[in-house]
C-alpha positions as CSV (number, residue, x, y, z in Angstrom):
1,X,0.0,0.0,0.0
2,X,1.7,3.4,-1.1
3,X,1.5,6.1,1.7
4,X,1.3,9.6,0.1
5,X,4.9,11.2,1.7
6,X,4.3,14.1,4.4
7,X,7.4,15.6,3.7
8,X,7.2,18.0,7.0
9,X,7.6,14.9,9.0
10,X,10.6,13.8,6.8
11,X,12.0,17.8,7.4
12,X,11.4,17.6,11.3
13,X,13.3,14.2,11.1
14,X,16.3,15.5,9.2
15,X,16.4,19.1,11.6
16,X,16.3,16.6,14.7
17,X,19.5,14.9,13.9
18,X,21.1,18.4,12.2
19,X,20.4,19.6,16.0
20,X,22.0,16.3,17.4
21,X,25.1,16.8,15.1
22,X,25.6,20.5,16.5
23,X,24.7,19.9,20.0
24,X,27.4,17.1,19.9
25,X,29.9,19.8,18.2
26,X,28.9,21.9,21.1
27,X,29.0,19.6,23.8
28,X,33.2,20.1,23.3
29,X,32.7,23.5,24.5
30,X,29.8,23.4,26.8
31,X,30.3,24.5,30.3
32,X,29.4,22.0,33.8
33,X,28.4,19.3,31.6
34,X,30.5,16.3,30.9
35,X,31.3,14.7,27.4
36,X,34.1,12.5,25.8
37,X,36.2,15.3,24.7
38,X,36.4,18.5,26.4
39,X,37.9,21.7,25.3
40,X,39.9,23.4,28.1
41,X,37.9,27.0,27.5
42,X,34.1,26.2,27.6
43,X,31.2,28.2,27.4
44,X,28.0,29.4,28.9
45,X,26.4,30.5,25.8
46,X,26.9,26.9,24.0
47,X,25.5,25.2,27.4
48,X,22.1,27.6,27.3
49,X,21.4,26.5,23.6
50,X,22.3,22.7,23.9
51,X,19.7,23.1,27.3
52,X,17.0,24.0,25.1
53,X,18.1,21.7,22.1
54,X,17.9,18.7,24.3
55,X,14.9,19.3,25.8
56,X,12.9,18.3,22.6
57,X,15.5,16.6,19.9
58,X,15.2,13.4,20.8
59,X,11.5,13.7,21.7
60,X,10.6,14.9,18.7
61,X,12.9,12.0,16.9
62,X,10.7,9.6,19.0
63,X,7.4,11.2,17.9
64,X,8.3,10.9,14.1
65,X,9.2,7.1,14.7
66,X,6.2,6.7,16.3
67,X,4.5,8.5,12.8
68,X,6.4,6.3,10.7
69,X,5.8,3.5,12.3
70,X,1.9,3.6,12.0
71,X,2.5,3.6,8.2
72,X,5.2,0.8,8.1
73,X,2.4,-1.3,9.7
74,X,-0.2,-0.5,7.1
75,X,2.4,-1.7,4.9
76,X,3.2,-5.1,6.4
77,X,2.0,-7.5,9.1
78,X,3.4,-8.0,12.4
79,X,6.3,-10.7,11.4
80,X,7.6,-8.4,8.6
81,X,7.4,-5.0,10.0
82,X,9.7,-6.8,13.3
83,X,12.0,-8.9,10.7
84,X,12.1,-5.2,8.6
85,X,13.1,-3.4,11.9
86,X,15.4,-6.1,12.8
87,X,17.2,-5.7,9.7
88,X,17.2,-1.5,9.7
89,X,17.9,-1.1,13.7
90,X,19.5,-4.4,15.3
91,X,22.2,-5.4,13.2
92,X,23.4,-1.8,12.5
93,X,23.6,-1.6,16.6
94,X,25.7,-4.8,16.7
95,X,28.2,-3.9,14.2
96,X,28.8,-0.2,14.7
97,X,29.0,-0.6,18.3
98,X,32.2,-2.6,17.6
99,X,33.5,-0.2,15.1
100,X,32.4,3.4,15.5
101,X,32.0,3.5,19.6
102,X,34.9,1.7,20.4
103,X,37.2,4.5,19.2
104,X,35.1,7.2,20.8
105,X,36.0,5.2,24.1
106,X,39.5,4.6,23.1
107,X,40.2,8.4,22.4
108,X,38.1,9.3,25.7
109,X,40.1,7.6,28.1
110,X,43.6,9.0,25.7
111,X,42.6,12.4,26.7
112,X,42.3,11.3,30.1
113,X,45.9,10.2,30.3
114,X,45.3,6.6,30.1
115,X,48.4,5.5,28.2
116,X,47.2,2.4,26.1
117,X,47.3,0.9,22.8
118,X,44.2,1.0,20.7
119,X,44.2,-3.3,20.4
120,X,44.7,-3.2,24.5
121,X,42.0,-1.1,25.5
122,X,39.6,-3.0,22.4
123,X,40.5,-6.3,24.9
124,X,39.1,-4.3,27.4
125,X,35.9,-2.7,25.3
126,X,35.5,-6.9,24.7
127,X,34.8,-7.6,28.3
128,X,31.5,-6.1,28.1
129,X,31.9,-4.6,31.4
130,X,29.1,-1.4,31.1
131,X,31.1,2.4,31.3
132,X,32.2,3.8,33.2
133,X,33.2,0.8,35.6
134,X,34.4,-1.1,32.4
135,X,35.1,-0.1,29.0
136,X,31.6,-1.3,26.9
137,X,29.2,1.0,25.9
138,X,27.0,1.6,22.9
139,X,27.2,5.2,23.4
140,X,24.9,7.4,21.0
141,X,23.9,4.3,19.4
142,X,21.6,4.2,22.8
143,X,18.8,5.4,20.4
144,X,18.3,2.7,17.6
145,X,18.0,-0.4,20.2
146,X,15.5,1.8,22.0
147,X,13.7,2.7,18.9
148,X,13.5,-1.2,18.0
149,X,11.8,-2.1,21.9
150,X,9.3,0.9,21.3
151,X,8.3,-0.4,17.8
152,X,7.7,-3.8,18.6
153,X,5.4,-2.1,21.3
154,X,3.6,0.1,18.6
155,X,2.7,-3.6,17.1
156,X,-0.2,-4.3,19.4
157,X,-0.7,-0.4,20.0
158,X,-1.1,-0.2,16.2
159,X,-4.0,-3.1,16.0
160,X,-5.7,-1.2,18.7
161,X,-6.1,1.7,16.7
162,X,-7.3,0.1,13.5
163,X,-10.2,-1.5,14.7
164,X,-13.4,0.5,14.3
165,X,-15.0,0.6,17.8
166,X,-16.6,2.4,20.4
167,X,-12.8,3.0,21.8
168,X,-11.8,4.5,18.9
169,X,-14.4,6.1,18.0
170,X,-14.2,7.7,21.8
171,X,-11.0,8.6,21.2
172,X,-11.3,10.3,18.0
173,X,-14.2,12.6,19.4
174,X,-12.0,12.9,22.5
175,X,-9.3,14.4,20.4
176,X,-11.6,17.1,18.5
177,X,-10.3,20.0,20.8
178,X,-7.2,21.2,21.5
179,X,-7.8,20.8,25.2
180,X,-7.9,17.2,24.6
181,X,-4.3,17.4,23.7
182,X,-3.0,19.4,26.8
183,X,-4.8,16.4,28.7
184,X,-3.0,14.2,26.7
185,X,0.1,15.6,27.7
186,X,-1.1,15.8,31.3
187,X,-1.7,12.2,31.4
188,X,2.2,11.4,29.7
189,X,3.9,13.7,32.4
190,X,2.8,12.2,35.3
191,X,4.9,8.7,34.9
192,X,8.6,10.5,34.3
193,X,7.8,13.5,37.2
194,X,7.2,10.4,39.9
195,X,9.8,7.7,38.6
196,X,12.4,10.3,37.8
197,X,13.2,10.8,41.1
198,X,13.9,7.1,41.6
199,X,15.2,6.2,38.7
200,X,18.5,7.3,37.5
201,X,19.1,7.8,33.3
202,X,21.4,5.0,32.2
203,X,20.5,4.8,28.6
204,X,21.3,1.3,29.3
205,X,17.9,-0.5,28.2
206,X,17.3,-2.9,31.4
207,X,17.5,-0.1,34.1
208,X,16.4,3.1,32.5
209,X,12.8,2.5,33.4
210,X,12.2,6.7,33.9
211,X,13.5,7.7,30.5
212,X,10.9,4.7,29.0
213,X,7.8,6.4,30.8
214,X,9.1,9.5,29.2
215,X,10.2,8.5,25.5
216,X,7.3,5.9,25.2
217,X,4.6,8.3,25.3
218,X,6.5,10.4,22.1
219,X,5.7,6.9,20.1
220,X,2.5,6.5,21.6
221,X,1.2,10.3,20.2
222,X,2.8,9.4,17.0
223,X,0.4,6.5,16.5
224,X,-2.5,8.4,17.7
225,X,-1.3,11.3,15.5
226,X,-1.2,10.0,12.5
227,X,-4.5,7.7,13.0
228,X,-6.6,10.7,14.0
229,X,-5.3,13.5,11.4
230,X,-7.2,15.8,12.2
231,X,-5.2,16.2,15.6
232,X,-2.1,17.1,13.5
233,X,-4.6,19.8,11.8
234,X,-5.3,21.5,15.1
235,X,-1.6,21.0,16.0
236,X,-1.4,23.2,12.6
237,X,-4.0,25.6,13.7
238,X,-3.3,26.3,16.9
239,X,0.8,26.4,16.5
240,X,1.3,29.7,17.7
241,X,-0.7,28.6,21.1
242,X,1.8,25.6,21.6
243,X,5.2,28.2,20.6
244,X,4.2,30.7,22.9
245,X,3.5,28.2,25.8
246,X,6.6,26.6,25.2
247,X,8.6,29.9,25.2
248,X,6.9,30.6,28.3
249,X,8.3,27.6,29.5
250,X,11.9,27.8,28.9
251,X,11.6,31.4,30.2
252,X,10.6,30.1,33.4
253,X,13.0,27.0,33.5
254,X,15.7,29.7,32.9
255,X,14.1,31.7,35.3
256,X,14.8,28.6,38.2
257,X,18.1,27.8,37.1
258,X,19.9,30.9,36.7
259,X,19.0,32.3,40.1
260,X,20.1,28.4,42.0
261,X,16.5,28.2,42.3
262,X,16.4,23.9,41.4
263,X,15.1,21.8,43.9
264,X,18.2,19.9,43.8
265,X,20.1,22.8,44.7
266,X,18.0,24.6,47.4
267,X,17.1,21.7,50.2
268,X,18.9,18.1,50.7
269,X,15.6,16.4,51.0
270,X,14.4,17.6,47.8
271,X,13.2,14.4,47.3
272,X,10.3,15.2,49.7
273,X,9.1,18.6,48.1
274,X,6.2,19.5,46.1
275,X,8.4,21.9,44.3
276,X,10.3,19.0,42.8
277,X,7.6,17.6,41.2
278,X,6.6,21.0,39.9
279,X,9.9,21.6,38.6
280,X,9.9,17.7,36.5
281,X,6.8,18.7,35.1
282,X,7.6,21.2,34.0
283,X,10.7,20.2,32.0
284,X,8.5,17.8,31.0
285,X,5.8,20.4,29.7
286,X,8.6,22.1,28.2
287,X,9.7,19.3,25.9
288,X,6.4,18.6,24.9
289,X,4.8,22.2,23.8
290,X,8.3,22.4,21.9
291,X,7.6,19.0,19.9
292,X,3.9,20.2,19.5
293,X,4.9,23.6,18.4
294,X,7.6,21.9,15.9
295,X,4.9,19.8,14.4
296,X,2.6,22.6,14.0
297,X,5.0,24.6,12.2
298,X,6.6,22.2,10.5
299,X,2.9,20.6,8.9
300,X,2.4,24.2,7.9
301,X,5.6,25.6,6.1
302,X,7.5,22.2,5.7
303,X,5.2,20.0,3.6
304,X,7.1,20.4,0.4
305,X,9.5,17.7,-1.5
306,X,12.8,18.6,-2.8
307,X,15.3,16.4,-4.1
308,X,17.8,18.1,-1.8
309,X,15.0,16.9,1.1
310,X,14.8,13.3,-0.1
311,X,18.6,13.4,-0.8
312,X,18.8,14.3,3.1
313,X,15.8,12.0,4.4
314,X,18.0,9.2,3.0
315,X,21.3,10.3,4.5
316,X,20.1,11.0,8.0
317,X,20.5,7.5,9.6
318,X,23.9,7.0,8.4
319,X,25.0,10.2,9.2
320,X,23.3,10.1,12.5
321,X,24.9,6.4,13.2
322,X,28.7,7.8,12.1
323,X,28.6,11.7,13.2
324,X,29.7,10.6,16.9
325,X,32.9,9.3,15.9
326,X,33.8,11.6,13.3
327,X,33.4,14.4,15.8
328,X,35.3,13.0,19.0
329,X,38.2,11.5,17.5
330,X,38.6,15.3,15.3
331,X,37.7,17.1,18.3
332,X,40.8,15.0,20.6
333,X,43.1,17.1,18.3
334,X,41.4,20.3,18.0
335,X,40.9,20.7,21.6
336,X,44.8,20.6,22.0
337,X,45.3,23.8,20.0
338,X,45.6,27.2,21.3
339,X,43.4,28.7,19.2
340,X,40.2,30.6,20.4
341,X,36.8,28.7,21.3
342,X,35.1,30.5,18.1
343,X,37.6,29.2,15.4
344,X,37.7,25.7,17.0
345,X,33.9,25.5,16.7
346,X,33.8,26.9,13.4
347,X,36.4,24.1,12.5
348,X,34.2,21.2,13.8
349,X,30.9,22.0,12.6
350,X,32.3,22.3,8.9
351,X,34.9,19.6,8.7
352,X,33.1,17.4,10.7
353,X,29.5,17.5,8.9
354,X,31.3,17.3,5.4
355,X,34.0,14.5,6.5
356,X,30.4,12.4,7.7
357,X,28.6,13.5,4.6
358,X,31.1,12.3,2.4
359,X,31.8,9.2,3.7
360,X,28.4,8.5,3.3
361,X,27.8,9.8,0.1
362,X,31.5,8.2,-1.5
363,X,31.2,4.8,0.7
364,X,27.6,4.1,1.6
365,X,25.5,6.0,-0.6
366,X,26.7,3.5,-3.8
367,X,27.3,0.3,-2.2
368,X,24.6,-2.0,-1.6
369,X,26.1,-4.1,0.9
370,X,27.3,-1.4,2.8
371,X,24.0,0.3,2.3
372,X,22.8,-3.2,3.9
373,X,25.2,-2.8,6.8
374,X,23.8,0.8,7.8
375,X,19.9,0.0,7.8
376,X,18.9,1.6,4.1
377,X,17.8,0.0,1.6
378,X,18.9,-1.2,-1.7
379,X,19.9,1.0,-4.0
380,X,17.1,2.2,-6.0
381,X,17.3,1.9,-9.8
382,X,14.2,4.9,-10.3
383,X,15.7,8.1,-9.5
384,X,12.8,10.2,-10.2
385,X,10.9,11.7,-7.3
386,X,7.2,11.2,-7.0
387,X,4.7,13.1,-4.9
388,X,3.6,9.4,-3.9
389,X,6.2,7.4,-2.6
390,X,7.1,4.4,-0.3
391,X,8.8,5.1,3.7
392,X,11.3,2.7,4.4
């Protein structure tokens, strides 16, 4: 069954890992946080905007999965949508995990002063002792094993929604006001604001049962999203509401951190405030109005195909899968330099995002078995683009 393309959805995808790429650049310069590589000189400025960049990249990421996913499914049945995602999300895990992350690590504990040849610390990466007590770790890869859990979960989710019932017809009148969607997000806020404070992030899979109670609802609306258009219509119609809310928010977020306001900051048994749980929710509102405003936006000025779009769409989950690497093994030499914080930025975001484009576009883009080993497709002898074409 061909699935006319909403090319806004493929737009938001390829601006949410264009924002990963430069909040990884950025996280060399960022000040307080930690990363692989860290520039001595760091920076306030680049902190604020990878804040608000994080709050809703990977969010959004998980909502368009979710989108995509309803349409896969209307494509194929249960056994090959999971063999399909198998073959596009497992098996590129496995192998760049042992290729691209490794180094990361490798380079990581260089900088650190551990003085170590690259086939003794991979002995050590072969362990499989977790980071940072050993030296195994999937890294930013975190995302595509995630992804695969959360779309074997959209399987029964997905033959919910297709059936023609009372509960679906409920739920489509349900989601006829915009108020329905603020409830909505209401409902998918509560689980993360109560198990966040238990529950520390590990992006491991097993143990990271707060970031699931967050991430999963971001598939969950992508379903229901795409099964009840009309909500994406209203997300359309109302996208100045959602901006302004979420502006609002980030103003008042900034409002609590730059004056040491955070729970975590003003009383030791923070755990055992109301203000905490005010203050989850609302990074958790946050997120949410910025994904909502981002679909609103993007549904009204993004729904047009390009070439240079379906050029992109293509190259996203490569580049996303070998942008990691490419950035912390340039940034281990860069950061040695004397030269200012401005020139060594502008020196990673250009080198690196061409050095990942073209290895994707000389060494991927044309091979099929490498194509294979990255999650796309087969190379496709039609080169024309169509205003009706097939997600993959």
């Amino acid at each position: 069954m061909k699935t006319a393309r909403l090319y806004y959805i493929d737009s938001l995808r390829v601006l949410a890992i264009l924002m990963m790429f430069m909040y990884h650049v950025f996280m060399v310069f960022v000040a307080e946080w930690d990363w692989h590589i860290k520039n001595t000189q760091t920076s306030n400025v680049l902190l604020e905007i990878n804040y608000w960049m994080a709050s809703f990249r990977m969010p959004l990421l998980f909502f368009v999965s979710g989108h995509i996913s309803y349409i896969l499914l209307k494509r194929f049945n249960w056994k090959e949508f999971t063999f399909q995602r198998i073959l596009r999300l497992l098996i590129p895990t496995i192998i760049w995990t042992f290729i691209l992350v490794a180094p990361q690590l490798y380079f990581e504990q260089k900088l650190n002063g551990v003085n170590q040849s690259y086939f003794e610390f991979y002995k050590s990466f072969l362990e499989f002792k977790w980071w940072p007590n050993g030296s195994f770790h999937w890294l930013h890869l975190w995302f595509i094993p995630y992804l695969f859990c959360y779309n074997i979960v959209s399987i029964p989710l997905y033959t919910i929604l297709q059936k023609k019932n009372k509960f679906t017809q409920t739920l489509e009148a349900f989601f006829k006001k915009p108020t329905s969607i603020f409830l909505f997000v209401c409902i998918a806020i509560l689980p993360y604001t109560f198990l966040s404070v238990h529950y520390k992030t590990t992006y491991n899979l097993i143990n990271d049962i707060a970031r699931h109670s967050f991430f999963i609802f971001f598939i969950i609306a992508g379903l229901l999203f795409f099964r009840f258009q009309h909500i994406m219509e209203l997300l359309k119609i109302k996208r100045r509401l959602f901006l302004s809310l979420a502006f609002i928010a980030i103003l008042l977020l900034n409002t609590l951190r730059w004056n040491g306001w955070e729970p975590f900051d003003l009383w030791d048994n923070w755990i055992e405030k109301p203000q905490t749980y005010f203050f989850i929710s609302l990074v958790n509102f946050n997120s949410w109005m910025w994904v909502l405003a981002s679909l609103g936006y993007g549904k009204k000025y993004l729904n047009t195909g390009s070439r240079l779009l379906s050029y992109m769409n293509t190259a996203v989950y490569p580049f996303y899968i070998l942008h990691q690497t490419v950035i912390v093994i340039i940034a281990y030499y860069i950061v040695g330099t004397k030269d200012e914080v401005s020139l060594k930025l502008a020196f990673l975001l250009i080198v690196c995002f061409f050095i990942t484009l073209l290895i994707y576009h000389l060494f991927i883009k044309p091979y099929n078995i490498v194509r294979f080993l990255f999650g796309m497709k087969k190379k496709s002898k039609n080169k024309s683009l169509t205003t009706e074409t097939k997600y993959n």
